[in-house]
C-alpha positions as CSV (number, residue, x, y, z in Angstrom):
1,X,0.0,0.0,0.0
2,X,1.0,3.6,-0.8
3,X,0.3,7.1,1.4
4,X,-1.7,8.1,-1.9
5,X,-4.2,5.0,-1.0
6,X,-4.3,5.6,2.3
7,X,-5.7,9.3,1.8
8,X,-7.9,7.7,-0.7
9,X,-9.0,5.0,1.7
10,X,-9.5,7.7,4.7
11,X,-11.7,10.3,2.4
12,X,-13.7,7.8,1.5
13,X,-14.2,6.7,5.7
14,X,-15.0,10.5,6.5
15,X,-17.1,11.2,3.9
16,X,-19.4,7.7,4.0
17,X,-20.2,7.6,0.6
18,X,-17.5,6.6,-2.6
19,X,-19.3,9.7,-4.8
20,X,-18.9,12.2,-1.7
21,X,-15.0,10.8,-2.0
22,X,-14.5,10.9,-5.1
23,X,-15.8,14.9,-5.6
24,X,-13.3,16.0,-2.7
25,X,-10.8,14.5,-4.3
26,X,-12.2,15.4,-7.9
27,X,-11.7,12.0,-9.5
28,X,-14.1,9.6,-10.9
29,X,-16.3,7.5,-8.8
30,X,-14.7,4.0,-10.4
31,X,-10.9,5.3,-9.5
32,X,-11.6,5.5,-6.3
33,X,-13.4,2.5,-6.0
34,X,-10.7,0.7,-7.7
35,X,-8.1,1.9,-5.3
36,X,-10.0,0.9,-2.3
37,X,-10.4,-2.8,-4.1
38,X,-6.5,-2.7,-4.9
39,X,-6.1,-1.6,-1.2
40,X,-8.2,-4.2,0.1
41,X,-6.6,-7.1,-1.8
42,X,-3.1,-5.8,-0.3
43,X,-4.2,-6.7,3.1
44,X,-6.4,-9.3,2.5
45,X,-9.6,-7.8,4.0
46,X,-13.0,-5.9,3.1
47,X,-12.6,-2.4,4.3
48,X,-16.0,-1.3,3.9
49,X,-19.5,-3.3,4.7
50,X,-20.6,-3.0,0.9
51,X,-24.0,-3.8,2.3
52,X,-24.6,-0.4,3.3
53,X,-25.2,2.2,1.2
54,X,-23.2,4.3,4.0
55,X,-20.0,2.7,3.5
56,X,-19.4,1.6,6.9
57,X,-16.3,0.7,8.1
58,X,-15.3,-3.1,8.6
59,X,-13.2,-3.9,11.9
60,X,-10.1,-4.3,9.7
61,X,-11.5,-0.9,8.5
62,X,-11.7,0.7,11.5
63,X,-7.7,-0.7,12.2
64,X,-6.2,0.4,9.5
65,X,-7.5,4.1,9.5
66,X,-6.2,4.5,13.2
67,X,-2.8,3.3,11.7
68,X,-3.2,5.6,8.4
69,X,-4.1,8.5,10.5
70,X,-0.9,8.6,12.4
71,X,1.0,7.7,9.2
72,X,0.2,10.9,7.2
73,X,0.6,12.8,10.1
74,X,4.0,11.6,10.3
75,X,4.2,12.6,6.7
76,X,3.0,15.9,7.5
77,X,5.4,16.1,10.5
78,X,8.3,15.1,8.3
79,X,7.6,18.0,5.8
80,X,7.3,20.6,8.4
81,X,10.5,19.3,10.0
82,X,12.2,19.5,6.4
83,X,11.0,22.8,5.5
84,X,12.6,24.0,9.2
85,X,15.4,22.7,8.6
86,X,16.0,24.9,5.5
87,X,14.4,28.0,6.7
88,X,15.5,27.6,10.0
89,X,13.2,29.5,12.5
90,X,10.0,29.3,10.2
91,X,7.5,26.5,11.1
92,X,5.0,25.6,13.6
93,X,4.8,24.1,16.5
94,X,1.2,22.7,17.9
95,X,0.3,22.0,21.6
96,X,-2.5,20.5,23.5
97,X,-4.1,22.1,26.4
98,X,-7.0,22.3,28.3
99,X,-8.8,25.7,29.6
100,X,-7.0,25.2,32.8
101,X,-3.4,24.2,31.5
102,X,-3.7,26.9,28.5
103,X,-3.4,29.6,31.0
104,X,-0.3,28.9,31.9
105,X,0.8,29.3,28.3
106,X,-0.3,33.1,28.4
107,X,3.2,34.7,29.2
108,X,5.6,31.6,27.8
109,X,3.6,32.3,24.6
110,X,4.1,36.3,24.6
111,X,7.6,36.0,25.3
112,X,8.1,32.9,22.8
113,X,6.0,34.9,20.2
114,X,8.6,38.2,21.2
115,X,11.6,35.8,20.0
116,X,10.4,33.7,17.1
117,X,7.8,35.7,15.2
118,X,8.2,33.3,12.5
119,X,6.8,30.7,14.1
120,X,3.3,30.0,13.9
121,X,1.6,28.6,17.1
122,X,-1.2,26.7,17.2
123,X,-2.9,25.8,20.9
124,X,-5.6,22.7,20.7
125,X,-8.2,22.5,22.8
126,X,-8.1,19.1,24.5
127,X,-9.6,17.2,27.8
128,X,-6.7,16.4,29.8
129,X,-7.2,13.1,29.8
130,X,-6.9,12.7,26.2
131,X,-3.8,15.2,25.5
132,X,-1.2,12.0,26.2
133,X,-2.9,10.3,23.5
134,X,-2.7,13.8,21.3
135,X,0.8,13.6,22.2
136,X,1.7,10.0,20.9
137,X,-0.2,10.4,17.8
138,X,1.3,12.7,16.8
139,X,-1.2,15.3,16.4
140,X,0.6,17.8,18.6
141,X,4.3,17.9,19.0
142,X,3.7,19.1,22.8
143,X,1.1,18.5,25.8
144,X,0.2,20.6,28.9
145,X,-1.5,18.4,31.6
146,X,-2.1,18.6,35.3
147,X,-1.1,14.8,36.4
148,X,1.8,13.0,35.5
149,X,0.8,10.7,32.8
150,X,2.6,7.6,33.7
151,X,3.6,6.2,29.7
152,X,6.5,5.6,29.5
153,X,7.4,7.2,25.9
154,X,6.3,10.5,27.4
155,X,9.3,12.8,28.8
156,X,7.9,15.0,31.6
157,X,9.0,18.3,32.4
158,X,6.9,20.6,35.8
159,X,6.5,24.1,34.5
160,X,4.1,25.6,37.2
161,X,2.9,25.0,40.9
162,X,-1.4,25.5,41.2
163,X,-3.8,25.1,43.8
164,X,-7.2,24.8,44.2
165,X,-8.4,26.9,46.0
166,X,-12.2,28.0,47.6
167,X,-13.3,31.6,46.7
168,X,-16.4,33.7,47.5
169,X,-17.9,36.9,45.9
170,X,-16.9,40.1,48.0
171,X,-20.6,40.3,49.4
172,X,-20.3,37.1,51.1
173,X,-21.1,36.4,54.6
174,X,-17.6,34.5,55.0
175,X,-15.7,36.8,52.5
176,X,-14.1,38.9,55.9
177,X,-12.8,34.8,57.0
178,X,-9.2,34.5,56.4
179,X,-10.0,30.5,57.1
180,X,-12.6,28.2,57.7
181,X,-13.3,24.9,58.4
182,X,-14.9,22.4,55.8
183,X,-18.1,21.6,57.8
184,X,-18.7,25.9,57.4
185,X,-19.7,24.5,53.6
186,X,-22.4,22.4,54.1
187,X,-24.9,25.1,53.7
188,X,-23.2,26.8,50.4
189,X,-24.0,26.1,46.7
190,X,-20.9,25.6,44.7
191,X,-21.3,26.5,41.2
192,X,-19.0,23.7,39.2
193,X,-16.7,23.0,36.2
194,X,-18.8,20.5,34.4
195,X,-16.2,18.5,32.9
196,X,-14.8,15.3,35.7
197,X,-11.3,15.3,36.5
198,X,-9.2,13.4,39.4
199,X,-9.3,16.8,41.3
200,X,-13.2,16.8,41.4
201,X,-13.4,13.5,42.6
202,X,-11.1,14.4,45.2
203,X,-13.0,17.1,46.8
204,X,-16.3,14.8,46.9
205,X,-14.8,12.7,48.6
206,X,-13.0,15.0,51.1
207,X,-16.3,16.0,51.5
208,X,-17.7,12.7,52.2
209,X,-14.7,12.3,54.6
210,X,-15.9,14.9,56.7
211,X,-19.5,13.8,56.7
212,X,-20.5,17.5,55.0
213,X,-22.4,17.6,52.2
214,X,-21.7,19.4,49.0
215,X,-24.2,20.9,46.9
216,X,-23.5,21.6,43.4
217,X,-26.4,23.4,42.3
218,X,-24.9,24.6,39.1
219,X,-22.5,23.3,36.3
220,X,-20.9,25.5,34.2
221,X,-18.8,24.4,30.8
222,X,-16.0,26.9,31.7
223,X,-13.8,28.3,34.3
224,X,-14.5,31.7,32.7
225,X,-18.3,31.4,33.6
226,X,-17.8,29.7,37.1
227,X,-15.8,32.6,38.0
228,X,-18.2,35.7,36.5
229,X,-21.2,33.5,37.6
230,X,-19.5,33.5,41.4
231,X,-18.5,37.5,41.2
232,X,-21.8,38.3,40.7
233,X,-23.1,36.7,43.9
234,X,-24.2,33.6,42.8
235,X,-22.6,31.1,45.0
236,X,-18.8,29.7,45.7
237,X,-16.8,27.7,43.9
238,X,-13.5,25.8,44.1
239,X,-11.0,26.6,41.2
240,X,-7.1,26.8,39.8
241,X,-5.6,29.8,41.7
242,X,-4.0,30.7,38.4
243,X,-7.6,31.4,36.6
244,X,-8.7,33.7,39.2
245,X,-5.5,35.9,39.7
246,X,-7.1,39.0,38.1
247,X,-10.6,38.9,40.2
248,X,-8.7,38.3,43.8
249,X,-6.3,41.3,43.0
250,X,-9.2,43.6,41.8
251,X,-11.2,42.5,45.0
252,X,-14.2,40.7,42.8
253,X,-13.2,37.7,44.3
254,X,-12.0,36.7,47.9
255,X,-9.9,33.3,48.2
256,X,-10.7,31.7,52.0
257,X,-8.4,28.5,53.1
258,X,-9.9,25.6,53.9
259,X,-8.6,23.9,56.2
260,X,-8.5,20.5,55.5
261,X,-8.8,21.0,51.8
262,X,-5.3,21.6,50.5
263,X,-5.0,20.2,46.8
264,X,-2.0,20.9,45.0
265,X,-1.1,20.2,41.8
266,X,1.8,20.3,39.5
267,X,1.5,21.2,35.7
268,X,3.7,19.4,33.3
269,X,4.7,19.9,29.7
270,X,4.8,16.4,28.3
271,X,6.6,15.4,24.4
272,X,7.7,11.8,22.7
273,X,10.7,10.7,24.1
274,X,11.8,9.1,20.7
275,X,11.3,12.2,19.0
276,X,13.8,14.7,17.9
277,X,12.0,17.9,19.1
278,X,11.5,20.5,16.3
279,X,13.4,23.8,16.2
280,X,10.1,25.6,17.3
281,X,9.9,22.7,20.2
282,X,13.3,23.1,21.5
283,X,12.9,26.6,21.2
284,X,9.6,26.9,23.5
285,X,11.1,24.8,26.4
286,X,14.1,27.5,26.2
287,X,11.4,30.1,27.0
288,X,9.5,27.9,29.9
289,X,12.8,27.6,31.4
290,X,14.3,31.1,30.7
291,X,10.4,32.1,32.0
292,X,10.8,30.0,35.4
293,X,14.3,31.4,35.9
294,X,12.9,35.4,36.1
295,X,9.5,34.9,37.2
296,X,10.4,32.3,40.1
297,X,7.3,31.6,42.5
298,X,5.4,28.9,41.1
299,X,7.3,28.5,37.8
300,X,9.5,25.9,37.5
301,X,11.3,23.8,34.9
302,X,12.2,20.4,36.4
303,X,12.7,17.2,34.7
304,X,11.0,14.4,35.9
305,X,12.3,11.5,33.5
């Protein structure tokens, strides 16, 4: 089999229908019928269900796209490295993050921007749990996460120290508490992130620990609506000390300990370790290690393996 069947093979998966194929990739309906057949006699299995007029996938089908998928991305990855390699600081460089992890990236990004204007950035959305996956595919050449991963082809690097920490609108009866105890809570409405994470689960059952019960009356798809949604009165909420910097130094917001809820986490910038890092990657770890050296505090830039 060749890369040019392979994109053949995957238009037709994506699109569902051999015609819809064939007029994205303006050729006749019988060519690309005929390379699917040549494909399929290569490795000796029916691709598609030819009993649907759909064009479902086969198992064998569903295989072999995941495996064409990550081959011409490494195609793609191979002419981006090339054309670096020639122009030196022009190319791209592609990260995962999540709403969390992505602010972090704010200032390494304005300074990395400041030094390689060249370079064109491009940050993808991802759930956390998915970016080691993102990594390995080879869909992004680096991953921000808030856990350490665990795989063993991942090199791990902490960039940042968070916290979650437990903040209240300026109105609010307990906003004059510098610290309070857990069982204070039972009575409050916590407005929540609405995406599960290891860090949820860990305040449930801190909760349940304590025999105090936590209502989350509301669920909100984004930190940037928890925290407006708070501000205005509406509640109390746990969240990343990072995302709320702004609102607790313009007084909107008024962070309270907790005492027996400390939870903190490290953030981690995560690549292959069998790859050779692009000019654009090596570069960006430069900057989140010059970054950590002058801003100090919870910046860091410390190898794990």
């Amino acid at each position: 089999m060749d890369l040019a069947q392979l994109e053949v093979f995957l238009m037709v998966a994506r699109e569902g229908r051999f015609s819809r194929a064939a007029e994205k990739l303006y050729r006749t309906q019988s060519a690309v019928s005929q390379s699917i057949r040549k494909l399929e006699e290569e490795v000796g299995e029916a691709l598609f269900d030819r009993s649907s007029r759909d064009g479902l996938l086969t198992d064998a089908g569903h295989v072999l796209q995941e495996c064409a998928e990550r081959l011409l991305n490494l195609r793609s990855n191979a002419r981006e490295a090339l054309v670096e390699l020639r122009e030196l600081h022009k190319g791209k460089l592609a990260i995962a993050a999540n709403e969390f992890t992505a602010l972090y990236l704010l200032p390494v990004l304005g300074e990395f921007r400041r030094l390689h204007p060249m370079i064109k950035i491009a940050v993808q959305r991802s759930l956390g749990s998915r970016i080691p996956d993102d990594v390995l595919r080879h869909n992004v050449e680096l991953g921000v996460l808030t856990y350490d991963p665990q795989e063993p082809q991942l090199c791990s690097i902490v960039v940042y120290l968070d916290e979650l920490i437990f903040v209240v609108p300026s109105s609010h009866p307990l906003a004059g508490e510098g610290q309070v105890s857990i069982r204070q809570l039972g009575a409050e409405s916590f407005v929540a992130h609405n995406v599960s994470s290891p860090y949820r689960e860990k305040v449930i059952q801190t909760f349940k620990r304590h025999k105090t019960p936590l209502h989350m009356d509301i669920e909100l798809p984004t930190l940037q609506a928890i925290k407006r949604f708070v501000g205005m009165g509406n509640g109390v909420a746990l969240v990343p000390e990072i995302s709320v910097e702004a609102e607790l130094a313009r007084g909107e917001l008024i962070r309270i300990g907790v005492r027996e809820l400390r939870l903190h986490r490290k953030l981690r910038v995560v690549y292959r370790r069998a790859a050779n890092l692009s000019h654009a990657g090596r570069a960006f770890l430069k900057v989140a290690q010059a970054v950590a050296e002058e801003r100090g505090g919870r910046y860091r830039f410390l190898k794990e393996r």
